[in-house]
C-alpha positions as semicolon CSV with decimal commas, in nm:
position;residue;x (nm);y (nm);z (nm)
1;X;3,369;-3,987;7,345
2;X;3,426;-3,878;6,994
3;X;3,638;-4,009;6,691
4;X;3,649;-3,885;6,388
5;X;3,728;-4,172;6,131
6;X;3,933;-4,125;5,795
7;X;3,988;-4,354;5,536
8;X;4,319;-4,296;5,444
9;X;4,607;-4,476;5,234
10;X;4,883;-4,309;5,465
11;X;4,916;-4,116;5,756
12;X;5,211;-3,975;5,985
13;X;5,188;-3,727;6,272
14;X;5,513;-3,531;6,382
15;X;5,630;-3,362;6,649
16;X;5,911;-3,119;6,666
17;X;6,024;-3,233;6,299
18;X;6,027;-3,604;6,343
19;X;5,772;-3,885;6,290
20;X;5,648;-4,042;6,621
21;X;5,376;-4,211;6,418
22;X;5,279;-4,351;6,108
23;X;5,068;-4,568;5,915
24;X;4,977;-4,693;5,557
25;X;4,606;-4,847;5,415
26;X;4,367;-4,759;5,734
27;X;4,204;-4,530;5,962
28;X;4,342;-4,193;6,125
29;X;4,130;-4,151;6,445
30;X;4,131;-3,791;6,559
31;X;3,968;-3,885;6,941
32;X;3,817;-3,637;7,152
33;X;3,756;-3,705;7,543
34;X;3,427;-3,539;7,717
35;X;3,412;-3,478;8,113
36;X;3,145;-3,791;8,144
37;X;3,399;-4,011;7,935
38;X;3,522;-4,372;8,076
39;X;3,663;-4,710;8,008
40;X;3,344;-4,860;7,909
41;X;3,278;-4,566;7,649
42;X;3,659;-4,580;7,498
43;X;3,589;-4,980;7,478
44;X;3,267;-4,969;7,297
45;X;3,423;-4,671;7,052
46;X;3,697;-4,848;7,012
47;X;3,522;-5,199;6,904
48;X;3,321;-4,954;6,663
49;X;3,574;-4,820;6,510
50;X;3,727;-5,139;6,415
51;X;3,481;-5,268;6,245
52;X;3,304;-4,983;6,075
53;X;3,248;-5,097;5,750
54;X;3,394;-4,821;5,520
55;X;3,611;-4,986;5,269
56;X;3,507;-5,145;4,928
57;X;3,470;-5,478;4,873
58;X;3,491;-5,665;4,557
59;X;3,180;-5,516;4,430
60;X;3,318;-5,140;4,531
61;X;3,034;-5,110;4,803
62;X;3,154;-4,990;5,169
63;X;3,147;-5,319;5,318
64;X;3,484;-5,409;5,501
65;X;3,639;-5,288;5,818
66;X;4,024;-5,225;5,873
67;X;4,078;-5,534;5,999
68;X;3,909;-5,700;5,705
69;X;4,184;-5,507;5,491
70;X;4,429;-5,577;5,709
71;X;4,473;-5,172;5,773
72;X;4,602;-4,987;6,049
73;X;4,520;-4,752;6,250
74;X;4,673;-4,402;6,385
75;X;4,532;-4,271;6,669
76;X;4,556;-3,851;6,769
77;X;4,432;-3,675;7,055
78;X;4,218;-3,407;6,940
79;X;4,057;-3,238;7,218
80;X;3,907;-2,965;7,025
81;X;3,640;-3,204;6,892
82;X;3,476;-3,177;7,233
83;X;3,434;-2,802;7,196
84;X;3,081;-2,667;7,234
85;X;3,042;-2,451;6,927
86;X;2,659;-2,352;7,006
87;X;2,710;-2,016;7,131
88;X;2,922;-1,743;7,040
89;X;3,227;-1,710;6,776
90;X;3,477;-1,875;7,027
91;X;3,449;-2,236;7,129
92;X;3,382;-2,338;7,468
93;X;3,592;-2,681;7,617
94;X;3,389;-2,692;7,942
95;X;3,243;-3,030;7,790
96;X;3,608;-3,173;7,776
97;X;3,772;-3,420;8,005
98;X;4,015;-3,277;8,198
99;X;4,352;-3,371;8,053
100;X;4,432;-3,661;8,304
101;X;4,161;-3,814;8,237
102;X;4,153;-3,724;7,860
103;X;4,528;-3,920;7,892
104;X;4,398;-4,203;8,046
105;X;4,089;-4,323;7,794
106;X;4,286;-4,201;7,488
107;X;4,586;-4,494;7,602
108;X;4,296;-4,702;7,685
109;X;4,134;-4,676;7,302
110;X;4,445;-4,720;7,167
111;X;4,565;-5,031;7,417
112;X;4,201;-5,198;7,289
113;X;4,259;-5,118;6,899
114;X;4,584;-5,244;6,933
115;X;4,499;-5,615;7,060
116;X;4,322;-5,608;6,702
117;X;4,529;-5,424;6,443
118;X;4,903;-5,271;6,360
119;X;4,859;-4,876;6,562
120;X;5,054;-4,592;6,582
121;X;4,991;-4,316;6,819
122;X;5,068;-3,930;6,847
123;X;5,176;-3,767;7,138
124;X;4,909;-3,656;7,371
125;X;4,951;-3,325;7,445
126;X;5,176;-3,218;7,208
127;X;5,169;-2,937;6,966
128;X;5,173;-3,202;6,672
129;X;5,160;-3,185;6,268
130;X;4,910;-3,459;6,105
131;X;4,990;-3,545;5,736
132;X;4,745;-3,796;5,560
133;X;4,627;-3,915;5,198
134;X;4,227;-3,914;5,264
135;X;4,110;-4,193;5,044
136;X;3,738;-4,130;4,896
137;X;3,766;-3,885;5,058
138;X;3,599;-4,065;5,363
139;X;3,533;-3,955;5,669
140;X;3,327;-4,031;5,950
141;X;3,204;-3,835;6,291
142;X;3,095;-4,161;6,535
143;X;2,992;-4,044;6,929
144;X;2,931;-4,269;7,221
């Protein structure tokens, strides 16, 4: 399971025109499922990602996690980050879950980040359109 962490100050992801998710101060998680993906891997990602320390403290060192900020967090499906991009000029997705299951863990990580901090979601699936203010900029590519 993949996420790809940014620090942002705001974030919103729209489908067909209208915001179905948004955030201010805190993380957009792009999540990506693989085929060998499950509830203990989302779980352990998810506790990860909440307290990845990758916002200043007093002293302006990356110290604090989003729940030390009190941040959110927006959570997007983003299947392509399980592409296999080895080979070739075309990606491959034979490494990613298939979309039921991809479904299933990416409620899951959300369900678990949300008994800890304020989250909005995308729409899995959907053809969506991710606006965000990348503070630093920071960003962070974290695997289990």
């Amino acid at each position: 399971m993949i996420a790809l962490i940014q620090r942002v100050s705001q974030a919103k992801v729209d489908v067909d025109n209208v915001t179905i998710g948004e955030i201010n101060q805190g993380l957009l998680v792009l999540l990506g499922v693989e085929k060998e993906d499950n509830q203990q891997k989302a779980a352990k990602l998810a506790e990860k990602v909440l307290n990845y320390r990758i916002f200043a403290d007093e002293n302006d060192k990356m110290n604090l996690n989003v729940q030390q900020v009190r941040g959110e967090v927006l959570v997007v499906s983003q299947f392509t980050l399980a592409a296999d991009t080895e080979k070739g000029l075309r990606p491959s997705f034979s490494k990613g879950a298939s979309p039921d299951l991809a479904n299933e863990l990416y409620e899951y990580f959300s369900k678990k980040c949300a008994e800890k901090v304020k989250v909005a979601t995308g729409q899995f699936a959907a053809d969506m359109q991710v606006t965000l203010v990348n503070d630093g900029p920071v960003t962070f590519w974290l695997k289990i």
